[in-house]
DSSP file (Angstrom, degrees, kcal/mol; ACC not computed):
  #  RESIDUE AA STRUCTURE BP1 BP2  ACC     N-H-->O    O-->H-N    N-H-->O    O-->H-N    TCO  KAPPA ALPHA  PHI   PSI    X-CA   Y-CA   Z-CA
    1    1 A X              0   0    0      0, 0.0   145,-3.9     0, 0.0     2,-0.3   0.000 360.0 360.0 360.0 114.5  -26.0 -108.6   49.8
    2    2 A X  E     -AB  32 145A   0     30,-1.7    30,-2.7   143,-0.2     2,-0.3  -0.759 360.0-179.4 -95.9 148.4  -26.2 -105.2   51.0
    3    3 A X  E     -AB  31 144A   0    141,-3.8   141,-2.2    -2,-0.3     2,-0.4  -0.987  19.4-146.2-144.1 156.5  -27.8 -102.1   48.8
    4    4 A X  E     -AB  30 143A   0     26,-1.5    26,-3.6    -2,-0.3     2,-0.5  -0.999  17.0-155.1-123.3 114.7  -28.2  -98.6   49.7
    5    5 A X  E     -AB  29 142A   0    137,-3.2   137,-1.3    -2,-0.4     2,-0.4  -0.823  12.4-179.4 -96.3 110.7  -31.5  -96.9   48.1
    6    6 A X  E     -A   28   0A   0     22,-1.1    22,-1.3    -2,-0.5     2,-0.5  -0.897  24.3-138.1-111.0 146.3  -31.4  -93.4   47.6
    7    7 A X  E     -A   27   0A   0     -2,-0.4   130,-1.3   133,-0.3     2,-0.3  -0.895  38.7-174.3 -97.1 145.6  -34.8  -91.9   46.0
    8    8 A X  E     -AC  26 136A   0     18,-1.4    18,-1.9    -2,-0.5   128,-0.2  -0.910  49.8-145.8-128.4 149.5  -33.5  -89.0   43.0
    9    9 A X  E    S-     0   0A   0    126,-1.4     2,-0.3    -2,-0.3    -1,-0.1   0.788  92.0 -23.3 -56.1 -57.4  -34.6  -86.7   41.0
   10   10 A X  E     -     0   0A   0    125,-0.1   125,-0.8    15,-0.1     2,-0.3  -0.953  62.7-174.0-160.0 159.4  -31.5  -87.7   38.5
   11   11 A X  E     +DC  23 134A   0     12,-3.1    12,-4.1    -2,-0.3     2,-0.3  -0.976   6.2 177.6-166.3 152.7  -28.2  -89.4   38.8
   12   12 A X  E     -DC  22 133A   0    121,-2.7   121,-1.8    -2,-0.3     2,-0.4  -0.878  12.6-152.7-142.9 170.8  -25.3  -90.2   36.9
   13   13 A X  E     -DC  21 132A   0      8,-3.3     7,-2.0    -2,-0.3     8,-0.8  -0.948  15.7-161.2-145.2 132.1  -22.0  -91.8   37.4
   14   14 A X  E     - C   0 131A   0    117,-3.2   117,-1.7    -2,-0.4     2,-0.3  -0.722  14.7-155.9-108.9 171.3  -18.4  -91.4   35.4
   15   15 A X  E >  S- C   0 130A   0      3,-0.4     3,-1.6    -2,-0.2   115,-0.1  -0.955  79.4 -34.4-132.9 151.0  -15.5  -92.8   34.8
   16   16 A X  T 3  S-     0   0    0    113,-0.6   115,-0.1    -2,-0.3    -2,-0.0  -0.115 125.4 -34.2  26.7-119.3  -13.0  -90.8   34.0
   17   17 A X  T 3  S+     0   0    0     -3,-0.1    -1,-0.3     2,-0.1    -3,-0.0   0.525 115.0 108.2-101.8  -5.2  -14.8  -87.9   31.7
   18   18 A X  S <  S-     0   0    0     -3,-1.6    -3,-0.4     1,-0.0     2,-0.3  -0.384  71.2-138.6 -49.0 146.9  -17.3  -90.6   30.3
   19   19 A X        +     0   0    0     -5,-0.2    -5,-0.2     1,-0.1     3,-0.1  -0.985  30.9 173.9-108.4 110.0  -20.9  -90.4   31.6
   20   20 A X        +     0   0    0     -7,-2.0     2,-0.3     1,-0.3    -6,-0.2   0.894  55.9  10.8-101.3 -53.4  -21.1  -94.2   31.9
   21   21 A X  E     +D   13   0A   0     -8,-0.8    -8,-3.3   101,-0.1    -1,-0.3  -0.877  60.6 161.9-167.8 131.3  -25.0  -94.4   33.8
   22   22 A X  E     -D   12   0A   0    -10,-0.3     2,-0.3    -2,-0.3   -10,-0.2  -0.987  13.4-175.9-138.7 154.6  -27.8  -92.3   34.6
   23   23 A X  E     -D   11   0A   0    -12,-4.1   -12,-3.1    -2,-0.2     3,-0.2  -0.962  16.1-144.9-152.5 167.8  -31.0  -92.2   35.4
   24   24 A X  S    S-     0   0    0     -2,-0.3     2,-0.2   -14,-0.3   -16,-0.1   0.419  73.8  -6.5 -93.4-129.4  -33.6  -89.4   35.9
   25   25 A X  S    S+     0   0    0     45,-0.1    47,-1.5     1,-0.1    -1,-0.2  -0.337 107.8  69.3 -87.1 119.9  -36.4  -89.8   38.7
   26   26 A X  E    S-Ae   8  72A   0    -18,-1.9   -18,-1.4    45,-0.2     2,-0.3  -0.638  84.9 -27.7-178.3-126.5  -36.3  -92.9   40.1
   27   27 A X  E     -Ae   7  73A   0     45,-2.0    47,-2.1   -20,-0.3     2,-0.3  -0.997  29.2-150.5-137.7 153.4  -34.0  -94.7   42.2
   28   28 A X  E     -Ae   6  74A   0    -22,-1.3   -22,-1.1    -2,-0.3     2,-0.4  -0.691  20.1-179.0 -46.2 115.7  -30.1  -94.9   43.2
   29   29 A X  E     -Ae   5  75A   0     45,-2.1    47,-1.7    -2,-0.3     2,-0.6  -0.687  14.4-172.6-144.0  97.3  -29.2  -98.1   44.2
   30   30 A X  E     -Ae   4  76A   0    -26,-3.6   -26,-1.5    -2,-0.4     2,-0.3  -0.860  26.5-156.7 -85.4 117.8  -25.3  -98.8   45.3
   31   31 A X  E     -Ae   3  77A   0     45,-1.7    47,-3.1    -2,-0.6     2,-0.3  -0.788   6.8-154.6-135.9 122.0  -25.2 -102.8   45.7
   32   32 A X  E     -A    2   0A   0    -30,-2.7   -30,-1.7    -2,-0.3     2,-1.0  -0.900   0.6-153.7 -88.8  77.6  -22.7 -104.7   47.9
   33   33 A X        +     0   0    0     -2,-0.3    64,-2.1    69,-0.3     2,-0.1  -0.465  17.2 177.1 -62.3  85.4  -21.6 -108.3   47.4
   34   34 A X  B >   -G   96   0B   0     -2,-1.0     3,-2.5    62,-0.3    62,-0.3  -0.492  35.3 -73.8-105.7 166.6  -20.5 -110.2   50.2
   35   35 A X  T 3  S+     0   0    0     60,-1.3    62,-0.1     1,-0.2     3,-0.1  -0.310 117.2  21.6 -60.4 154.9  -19.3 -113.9   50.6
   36   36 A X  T 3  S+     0   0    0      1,-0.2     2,-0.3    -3,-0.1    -1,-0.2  -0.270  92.2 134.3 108.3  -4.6  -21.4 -116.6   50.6
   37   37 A X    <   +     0   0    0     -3,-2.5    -1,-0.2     4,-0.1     2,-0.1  -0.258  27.5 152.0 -24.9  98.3  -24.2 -114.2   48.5
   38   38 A X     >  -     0   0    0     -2,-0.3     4,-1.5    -3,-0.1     3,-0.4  -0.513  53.8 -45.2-111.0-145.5  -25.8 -116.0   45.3
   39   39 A X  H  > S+     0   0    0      1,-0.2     4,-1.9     2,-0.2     5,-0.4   0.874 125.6  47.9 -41.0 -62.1  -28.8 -116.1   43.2
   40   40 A X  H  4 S+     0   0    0      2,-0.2     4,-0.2     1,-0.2    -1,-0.2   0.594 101.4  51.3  11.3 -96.2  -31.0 -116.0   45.6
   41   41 A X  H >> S+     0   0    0     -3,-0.4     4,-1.5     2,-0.2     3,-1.3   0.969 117.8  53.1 -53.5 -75.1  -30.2 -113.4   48.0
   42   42 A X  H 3X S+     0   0    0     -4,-1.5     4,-1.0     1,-0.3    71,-0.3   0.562 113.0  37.8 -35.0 -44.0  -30.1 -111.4   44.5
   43   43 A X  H 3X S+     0   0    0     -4,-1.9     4,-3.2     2,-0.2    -1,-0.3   0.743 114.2  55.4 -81.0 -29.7  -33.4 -112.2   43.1
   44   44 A X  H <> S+     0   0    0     -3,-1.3     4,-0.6    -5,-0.4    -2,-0.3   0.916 119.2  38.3 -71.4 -36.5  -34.9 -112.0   47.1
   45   45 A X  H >X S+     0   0    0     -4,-1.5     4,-2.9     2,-0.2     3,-1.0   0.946 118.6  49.0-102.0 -72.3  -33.2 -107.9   46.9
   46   46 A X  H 3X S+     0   0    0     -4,-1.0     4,-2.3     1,-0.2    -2,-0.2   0.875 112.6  45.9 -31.7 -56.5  -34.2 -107.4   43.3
   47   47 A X  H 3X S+     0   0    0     -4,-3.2     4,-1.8     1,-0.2    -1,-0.2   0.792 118.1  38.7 -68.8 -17.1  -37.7 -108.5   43.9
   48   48 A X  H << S+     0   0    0     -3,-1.0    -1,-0.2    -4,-0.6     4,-0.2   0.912 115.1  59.6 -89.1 -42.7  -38.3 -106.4   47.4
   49   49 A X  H  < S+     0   0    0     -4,-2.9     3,-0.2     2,-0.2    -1,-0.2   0.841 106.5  45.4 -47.8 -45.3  -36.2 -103.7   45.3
   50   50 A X  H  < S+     0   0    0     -4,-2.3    17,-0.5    -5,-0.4    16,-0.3   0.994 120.7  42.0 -53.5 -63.1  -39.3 -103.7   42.0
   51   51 A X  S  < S+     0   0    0     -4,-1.8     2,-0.7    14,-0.1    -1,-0.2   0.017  76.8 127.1 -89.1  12.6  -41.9 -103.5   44.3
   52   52 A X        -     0   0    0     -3,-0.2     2,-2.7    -4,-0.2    14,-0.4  -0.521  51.4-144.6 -56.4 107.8  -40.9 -100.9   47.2
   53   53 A X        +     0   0    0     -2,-0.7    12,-0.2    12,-0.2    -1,-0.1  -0.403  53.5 136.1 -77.2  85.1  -43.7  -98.3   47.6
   54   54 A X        +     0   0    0     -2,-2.7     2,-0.3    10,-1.0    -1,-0.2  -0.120  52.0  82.3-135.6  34.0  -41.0  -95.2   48.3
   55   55 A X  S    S-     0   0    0      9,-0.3     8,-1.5     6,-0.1     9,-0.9  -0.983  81.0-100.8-146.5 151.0  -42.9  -92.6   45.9
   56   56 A X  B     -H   62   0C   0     -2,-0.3     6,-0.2     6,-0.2     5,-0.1  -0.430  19.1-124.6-105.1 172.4  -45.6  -90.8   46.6
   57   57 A X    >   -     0   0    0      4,-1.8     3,-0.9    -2,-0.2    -1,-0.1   0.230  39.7-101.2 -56.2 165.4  -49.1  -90.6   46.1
   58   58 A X  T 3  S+     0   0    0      1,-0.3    -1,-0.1     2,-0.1    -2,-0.1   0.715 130.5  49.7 -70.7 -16.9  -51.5  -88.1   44.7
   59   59 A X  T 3  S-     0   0    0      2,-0.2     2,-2.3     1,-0.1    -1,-0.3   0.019 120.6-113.6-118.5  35.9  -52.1  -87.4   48.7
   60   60 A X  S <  S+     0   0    0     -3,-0.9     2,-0.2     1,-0.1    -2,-0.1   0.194  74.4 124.7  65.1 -31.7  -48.4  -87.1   49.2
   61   61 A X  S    S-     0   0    0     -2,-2.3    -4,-1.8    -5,-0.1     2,-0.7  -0.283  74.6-102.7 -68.7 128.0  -47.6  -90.3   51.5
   62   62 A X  B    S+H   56   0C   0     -6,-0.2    -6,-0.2    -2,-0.2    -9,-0.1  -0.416  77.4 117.2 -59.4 108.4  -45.2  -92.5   50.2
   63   63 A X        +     0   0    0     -8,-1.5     2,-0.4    -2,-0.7    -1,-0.2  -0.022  45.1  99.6 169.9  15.1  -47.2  -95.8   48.6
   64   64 A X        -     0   0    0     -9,-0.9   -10,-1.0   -12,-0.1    -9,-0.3  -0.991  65.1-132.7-128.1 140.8  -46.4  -95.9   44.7
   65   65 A X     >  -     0   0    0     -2,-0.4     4,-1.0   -12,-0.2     5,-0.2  -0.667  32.9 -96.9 -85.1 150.7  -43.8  -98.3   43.4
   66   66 A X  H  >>S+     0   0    0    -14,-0.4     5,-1.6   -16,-0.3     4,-1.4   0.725 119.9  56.1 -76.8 -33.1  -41.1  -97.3   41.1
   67   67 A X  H  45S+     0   0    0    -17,-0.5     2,-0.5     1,-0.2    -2,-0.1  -0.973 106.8  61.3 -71.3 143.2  -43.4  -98.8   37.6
   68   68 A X  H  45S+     0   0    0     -2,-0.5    -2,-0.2    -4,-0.1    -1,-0.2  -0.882 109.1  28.9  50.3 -74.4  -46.0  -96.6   38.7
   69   69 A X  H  <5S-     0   0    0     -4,-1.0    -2,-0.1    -2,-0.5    -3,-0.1   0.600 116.8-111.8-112.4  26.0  -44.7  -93.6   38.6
   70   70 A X  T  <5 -     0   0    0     -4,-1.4     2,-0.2    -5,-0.2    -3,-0.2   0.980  50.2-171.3  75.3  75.2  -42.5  -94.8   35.8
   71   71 A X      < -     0   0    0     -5,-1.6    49,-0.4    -6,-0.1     2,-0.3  -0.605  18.7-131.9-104.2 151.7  -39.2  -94.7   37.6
   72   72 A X  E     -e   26   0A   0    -47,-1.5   -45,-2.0    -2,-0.2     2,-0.3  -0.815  15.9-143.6 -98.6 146.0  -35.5  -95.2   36.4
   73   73 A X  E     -ef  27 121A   0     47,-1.1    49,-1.9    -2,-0.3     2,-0.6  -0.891  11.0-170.3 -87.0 136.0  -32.8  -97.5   38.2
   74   74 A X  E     -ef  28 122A   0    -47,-2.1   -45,-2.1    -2,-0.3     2,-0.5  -0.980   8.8-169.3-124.5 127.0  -28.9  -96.8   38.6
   75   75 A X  E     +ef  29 123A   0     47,-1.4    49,-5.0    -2,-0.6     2,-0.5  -0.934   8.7 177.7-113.6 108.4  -26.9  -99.5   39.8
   76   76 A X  E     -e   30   0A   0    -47,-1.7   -45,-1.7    -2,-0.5     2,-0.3  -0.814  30.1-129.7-118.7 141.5  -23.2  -99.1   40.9
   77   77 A X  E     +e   31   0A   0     -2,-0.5   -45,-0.2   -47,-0.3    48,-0.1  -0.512  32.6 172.8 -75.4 128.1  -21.2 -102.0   42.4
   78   78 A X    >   -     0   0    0    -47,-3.1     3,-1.6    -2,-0.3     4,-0.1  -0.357  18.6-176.7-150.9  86.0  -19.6 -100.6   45.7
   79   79 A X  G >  S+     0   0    0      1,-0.2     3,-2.0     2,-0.2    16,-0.1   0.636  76.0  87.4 -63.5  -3.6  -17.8 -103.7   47.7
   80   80 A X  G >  S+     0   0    0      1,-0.3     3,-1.6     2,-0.1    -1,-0.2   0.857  76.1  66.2 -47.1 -31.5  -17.2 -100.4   50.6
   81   81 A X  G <  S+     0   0    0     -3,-1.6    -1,-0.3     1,-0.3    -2,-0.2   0.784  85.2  67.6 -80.8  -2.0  -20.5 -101.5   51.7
   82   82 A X  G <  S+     0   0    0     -3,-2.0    13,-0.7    11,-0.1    -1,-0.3  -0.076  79.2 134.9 -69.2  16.6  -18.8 -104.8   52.8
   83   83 A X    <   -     0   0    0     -3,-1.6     2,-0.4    11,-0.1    10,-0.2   0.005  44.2-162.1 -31.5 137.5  -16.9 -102.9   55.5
   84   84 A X  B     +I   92   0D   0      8,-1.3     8,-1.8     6,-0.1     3,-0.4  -0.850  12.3 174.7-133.9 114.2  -16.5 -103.9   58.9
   85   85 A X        +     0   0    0     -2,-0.4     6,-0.1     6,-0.2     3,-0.1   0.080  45.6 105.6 -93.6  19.0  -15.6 -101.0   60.9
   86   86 A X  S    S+     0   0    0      1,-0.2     2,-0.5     4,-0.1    -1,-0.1   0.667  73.4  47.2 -76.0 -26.8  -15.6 -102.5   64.3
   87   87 A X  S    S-     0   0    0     -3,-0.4    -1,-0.2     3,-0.1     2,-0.1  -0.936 108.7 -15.6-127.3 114.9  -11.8 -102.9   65.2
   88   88 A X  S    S-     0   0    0     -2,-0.5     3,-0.0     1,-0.1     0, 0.0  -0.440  88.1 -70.7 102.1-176.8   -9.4 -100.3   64.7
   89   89 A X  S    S+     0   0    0     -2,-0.1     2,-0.8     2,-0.1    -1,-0.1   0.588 109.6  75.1-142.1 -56.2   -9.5  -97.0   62.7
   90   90 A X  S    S-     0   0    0     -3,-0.1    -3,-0.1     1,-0.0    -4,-0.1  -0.523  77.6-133.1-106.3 127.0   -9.4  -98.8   59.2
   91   91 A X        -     0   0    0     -2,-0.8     2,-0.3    -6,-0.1    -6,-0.2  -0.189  23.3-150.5 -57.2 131.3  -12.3 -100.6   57.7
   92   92 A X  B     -I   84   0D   0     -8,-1.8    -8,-1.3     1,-0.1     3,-0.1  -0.648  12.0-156.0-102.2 166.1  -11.6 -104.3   56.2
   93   93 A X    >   +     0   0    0     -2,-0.3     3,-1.6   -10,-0.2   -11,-0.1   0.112  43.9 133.7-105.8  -3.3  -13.1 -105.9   53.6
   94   94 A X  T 3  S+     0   0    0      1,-0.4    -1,-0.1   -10,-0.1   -11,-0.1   0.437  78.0  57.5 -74.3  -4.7  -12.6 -109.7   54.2
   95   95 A X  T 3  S+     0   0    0    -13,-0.7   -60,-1.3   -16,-0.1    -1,-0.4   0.240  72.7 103.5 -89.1  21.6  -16.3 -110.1   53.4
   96   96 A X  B <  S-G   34   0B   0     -3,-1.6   -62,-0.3   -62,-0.3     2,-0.1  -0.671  78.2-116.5 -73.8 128.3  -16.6 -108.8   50.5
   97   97 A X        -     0   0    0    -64,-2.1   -64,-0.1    -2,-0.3   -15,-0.1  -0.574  42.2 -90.0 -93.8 166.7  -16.9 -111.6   47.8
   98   98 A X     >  -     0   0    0     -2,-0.1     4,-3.9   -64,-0.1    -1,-0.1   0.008  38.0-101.2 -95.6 159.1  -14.3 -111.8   45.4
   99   99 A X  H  > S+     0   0    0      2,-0.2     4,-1.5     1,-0.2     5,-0.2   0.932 112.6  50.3 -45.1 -67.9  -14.2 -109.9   41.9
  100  100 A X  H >> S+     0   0    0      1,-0.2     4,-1.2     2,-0.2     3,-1.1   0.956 121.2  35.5 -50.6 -68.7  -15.3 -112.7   39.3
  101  101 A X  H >> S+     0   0    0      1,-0.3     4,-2.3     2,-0.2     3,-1.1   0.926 113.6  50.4 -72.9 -39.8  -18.2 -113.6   41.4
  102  102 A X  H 3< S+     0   0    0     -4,-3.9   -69,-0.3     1,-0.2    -1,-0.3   0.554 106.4  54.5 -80.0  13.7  -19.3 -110.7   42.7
  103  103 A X  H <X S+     0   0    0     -4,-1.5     4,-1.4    -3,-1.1    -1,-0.2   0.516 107.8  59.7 -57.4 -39.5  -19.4 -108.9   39.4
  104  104 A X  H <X S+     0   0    0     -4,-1.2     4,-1.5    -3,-1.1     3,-0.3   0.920 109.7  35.1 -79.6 -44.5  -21.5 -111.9   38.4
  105  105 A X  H  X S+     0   0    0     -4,-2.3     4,-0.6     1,-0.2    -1,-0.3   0.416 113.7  62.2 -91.1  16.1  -24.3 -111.5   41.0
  106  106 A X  H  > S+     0   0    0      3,-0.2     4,-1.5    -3,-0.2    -1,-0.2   0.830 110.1  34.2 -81.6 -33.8  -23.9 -108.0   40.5
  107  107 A X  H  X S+     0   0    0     -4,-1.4     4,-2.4     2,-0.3    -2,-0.2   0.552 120.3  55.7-103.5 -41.7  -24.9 -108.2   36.6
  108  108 A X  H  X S+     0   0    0     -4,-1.5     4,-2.0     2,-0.2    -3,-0.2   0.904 111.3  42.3 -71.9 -37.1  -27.5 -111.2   37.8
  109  109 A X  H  X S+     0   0    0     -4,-0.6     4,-1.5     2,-0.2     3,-0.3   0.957 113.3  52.8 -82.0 -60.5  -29.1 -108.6   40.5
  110  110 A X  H  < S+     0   0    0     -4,-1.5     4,-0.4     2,-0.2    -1,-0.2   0.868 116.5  41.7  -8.4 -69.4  -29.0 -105.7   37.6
  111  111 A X  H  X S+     0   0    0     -4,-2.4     4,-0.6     2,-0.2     3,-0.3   0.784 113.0  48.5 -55.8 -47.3  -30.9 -108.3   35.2
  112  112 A X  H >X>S+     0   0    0     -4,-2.0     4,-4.2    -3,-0.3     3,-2.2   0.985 108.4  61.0 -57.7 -85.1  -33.4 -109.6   37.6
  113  113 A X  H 3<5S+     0   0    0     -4,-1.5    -2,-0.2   -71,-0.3    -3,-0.1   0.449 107.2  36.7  57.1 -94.6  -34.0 -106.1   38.5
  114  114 A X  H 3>5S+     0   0    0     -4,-0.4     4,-0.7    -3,-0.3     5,-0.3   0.568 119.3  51.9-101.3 -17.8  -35.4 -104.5   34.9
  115  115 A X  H X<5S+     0   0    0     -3,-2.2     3,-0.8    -4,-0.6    -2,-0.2   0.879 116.7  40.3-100.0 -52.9  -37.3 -107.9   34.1
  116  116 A X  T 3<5S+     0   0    0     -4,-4.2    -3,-0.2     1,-0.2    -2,-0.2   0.978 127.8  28.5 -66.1 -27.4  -39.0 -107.8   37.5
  117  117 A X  T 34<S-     0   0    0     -5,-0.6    -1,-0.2     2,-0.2    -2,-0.2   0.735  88.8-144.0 -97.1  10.1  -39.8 -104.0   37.8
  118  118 A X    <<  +     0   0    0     -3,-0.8     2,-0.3    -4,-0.7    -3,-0.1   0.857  60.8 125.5  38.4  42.2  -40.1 -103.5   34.1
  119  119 A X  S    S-     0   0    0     -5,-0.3     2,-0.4    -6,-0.1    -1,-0.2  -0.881  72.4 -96.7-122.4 160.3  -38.4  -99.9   34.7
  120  120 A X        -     0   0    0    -49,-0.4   -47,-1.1    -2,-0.3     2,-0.3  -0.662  42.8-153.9 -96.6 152.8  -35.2  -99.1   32.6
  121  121 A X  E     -f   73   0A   0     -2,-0.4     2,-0.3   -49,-0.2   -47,-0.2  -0.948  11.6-162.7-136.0 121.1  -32.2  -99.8   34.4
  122  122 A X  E     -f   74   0A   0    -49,-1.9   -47,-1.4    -2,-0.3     2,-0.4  -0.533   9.7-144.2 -87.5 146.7  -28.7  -98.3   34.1
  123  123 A X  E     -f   75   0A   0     -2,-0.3   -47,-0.2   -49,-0.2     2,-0.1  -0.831  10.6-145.8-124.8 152.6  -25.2  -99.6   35.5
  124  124 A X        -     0   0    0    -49,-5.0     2,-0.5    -2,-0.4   -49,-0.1  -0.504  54.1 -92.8 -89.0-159.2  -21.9  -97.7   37.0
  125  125 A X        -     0   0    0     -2,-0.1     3,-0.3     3,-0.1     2,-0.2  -0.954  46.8 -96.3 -92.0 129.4  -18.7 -100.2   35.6
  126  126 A X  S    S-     0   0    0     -2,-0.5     3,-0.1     1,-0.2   -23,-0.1  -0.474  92.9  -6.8  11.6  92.1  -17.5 -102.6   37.6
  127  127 A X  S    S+     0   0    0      1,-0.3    -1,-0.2    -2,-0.2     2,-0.1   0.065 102.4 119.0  67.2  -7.7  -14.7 -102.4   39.8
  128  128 A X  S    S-     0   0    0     -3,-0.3     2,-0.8     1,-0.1    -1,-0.3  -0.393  71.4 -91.8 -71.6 154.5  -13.6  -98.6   38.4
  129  129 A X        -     0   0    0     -3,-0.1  -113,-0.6    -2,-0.1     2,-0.2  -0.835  53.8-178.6 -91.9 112.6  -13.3  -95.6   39.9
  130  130 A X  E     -C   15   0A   0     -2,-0.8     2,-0.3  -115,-0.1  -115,-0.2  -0.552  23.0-146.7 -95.5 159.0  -16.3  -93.7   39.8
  131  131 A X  E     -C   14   0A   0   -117,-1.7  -117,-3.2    -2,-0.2     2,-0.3  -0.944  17.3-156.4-120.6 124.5  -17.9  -90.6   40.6
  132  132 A X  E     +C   13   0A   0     -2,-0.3     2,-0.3  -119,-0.2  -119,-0.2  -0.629  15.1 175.2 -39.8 101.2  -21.2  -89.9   41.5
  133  133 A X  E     +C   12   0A   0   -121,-1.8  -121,-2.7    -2,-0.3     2,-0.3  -0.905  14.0 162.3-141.2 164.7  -23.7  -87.1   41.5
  134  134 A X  E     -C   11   0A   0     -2,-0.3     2,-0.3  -123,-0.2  -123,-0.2  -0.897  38.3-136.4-166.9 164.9  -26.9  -87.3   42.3
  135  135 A X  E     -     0   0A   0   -125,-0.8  -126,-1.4    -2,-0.3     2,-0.2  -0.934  35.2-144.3-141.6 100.6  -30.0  -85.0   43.3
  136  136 A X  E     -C    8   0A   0     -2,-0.3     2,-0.3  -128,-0.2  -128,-0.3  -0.802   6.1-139.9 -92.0 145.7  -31.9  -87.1   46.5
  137  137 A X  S >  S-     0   0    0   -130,-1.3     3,-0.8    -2,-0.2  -130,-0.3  -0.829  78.0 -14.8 -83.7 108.3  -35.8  -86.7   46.6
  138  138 A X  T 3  S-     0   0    0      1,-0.3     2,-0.1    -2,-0.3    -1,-0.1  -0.155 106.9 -77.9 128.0 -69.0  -36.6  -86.4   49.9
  139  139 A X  T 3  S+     0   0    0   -132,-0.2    -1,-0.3    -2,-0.1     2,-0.3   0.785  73.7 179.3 -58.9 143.3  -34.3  -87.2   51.2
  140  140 A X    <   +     0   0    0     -3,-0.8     2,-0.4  -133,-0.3  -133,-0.3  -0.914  10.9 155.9 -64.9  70.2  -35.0  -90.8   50.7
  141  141 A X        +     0   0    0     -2,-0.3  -135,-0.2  -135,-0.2     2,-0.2  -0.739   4.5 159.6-113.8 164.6  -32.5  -93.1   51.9
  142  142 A X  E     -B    5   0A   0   -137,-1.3  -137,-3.2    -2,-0.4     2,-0.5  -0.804  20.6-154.3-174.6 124.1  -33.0  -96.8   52.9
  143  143 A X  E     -B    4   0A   0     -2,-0.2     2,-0.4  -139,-0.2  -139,-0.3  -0.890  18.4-171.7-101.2 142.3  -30.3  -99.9   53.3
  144  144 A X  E     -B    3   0A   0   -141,-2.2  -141,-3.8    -2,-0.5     2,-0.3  -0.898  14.3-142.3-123.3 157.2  -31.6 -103.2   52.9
  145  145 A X  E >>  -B    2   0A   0     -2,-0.4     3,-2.5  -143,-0.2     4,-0.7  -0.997   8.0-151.7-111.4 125.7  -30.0 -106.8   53.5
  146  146 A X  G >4 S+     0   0    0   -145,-3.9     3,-0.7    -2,-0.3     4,-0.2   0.856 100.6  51.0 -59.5 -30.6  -30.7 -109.3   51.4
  147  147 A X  G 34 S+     0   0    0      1,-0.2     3,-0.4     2,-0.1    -1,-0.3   0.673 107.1  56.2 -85.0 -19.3  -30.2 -111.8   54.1
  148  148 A X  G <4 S+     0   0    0     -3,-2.5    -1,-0.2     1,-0.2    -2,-0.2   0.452  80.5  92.7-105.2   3.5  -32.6 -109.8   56.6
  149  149 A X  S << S+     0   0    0     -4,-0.7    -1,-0.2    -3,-0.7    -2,-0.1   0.663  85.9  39.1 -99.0  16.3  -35.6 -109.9   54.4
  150  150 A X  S    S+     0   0    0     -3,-0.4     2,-0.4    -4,-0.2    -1,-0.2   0.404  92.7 110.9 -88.9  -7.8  -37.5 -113.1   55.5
  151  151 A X  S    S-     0   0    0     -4,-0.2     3,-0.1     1,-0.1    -3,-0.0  -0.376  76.1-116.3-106.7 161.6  -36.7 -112.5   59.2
  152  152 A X        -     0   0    0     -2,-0.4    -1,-0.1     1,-0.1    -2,-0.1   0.185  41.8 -97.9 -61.1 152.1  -39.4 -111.5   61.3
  153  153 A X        -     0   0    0      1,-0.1     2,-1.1     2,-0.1    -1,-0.1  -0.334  32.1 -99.0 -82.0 159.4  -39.2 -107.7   63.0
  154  154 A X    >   +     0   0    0     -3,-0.1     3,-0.5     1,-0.1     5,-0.2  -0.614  48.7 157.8 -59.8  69.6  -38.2 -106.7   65.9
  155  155 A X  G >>  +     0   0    0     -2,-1.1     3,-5.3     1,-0.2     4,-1.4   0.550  41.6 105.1 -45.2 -22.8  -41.1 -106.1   68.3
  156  156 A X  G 34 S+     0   0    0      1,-0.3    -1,-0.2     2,-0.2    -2,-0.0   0.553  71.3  65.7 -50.8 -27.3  -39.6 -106.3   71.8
  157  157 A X  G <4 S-     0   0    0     -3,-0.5    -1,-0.3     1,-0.1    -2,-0.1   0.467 120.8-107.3-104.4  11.8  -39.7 -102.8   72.4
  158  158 A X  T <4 S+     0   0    0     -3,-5.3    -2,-0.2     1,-0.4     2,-0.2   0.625  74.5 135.3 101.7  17.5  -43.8 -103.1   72.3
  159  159 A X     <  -     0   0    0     -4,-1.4    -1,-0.4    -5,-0.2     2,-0.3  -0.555  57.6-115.9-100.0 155.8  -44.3 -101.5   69.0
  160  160 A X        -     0   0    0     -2,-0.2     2,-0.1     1,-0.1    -1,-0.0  -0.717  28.9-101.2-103.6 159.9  -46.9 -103.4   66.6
  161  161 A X              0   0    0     -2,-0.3    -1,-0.1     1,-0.2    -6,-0.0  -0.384 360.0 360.0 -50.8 123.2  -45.9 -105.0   63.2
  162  162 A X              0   0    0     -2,-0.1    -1,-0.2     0, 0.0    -2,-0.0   0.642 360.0 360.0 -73.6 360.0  -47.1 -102.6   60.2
């Protein structure tokens, strides 16, 4: 499961002339489902998601987590972020997990979410074509992988663990 975190001011997403999702200062969050994803991964990304310290402090440095400074979520489904651009000109998709399920952990990862960060939480629709707008704080961007957040960092190049 891949997600792309953007920090905002406010954001919204439509579908046609609907305003479907918004949220005001908080976070952006476009969520990727790829095969062999479940609960898990979902809950593991949710939880790391509640508790990210990516707002700042009364001394400006980034160290308060989104219930703190009583932050909003938007969560839009984007299987683009299952991309593999490596061969050729046009990006495929064969990892991408499939509608019905990844709708499912999309909706599970949504739920999980609002109960763990107790912040209210917004959605784009599911599989529609949306458009976006947005105001980034910062900017604040940051991708996580669900799959890469037990393994240990990268030192090699002599830099110490924070």
């Amino acid at each position: 499961m891949r997600a792309v975190l953007q920090r905002v001011s406010s954001a919204s997403v439509t579908v046609g002339e609907e305003t479907v999702g918004r949220c005001g200062k908080g976070l952006l969050i476009l969520l990727g489902v790829e095969k062999g994803d479940g609960e898990e991964a979902a809950g593991r990304l949710a939880a790391k998601i509640a508790g990210l310290r990516v707002f700042e402090d009364e001394k400006g440095k980034m160290n308060l987590p989104p219930v703190a400074v009583g932050a909003e979520f938007l969560v839009i489904s984007n299987f683009t972020l299952c991309a593999d651009c490596r061969r050729g000109n046009r990006p495929d998709f064969f990892s991408a997990e499939a509608p019905e399920e990844a709708r499912r952990l999309y909706e599970y990862f949504t739920a999980r979410l609002s109960a763990l960060s107790g912040c209210p939480t917004s959605c784009g629709r599911f599989g529609a074509d949306m458009k976006v707008a947005l105001v980034n704080d910062g900017p604040v961007t940051l991708v996580i992988d669900s799959d890469r957040l037990n393994a240990p960092k990268n030192t090699s190049d002599g830099g110490e663990k924070r």
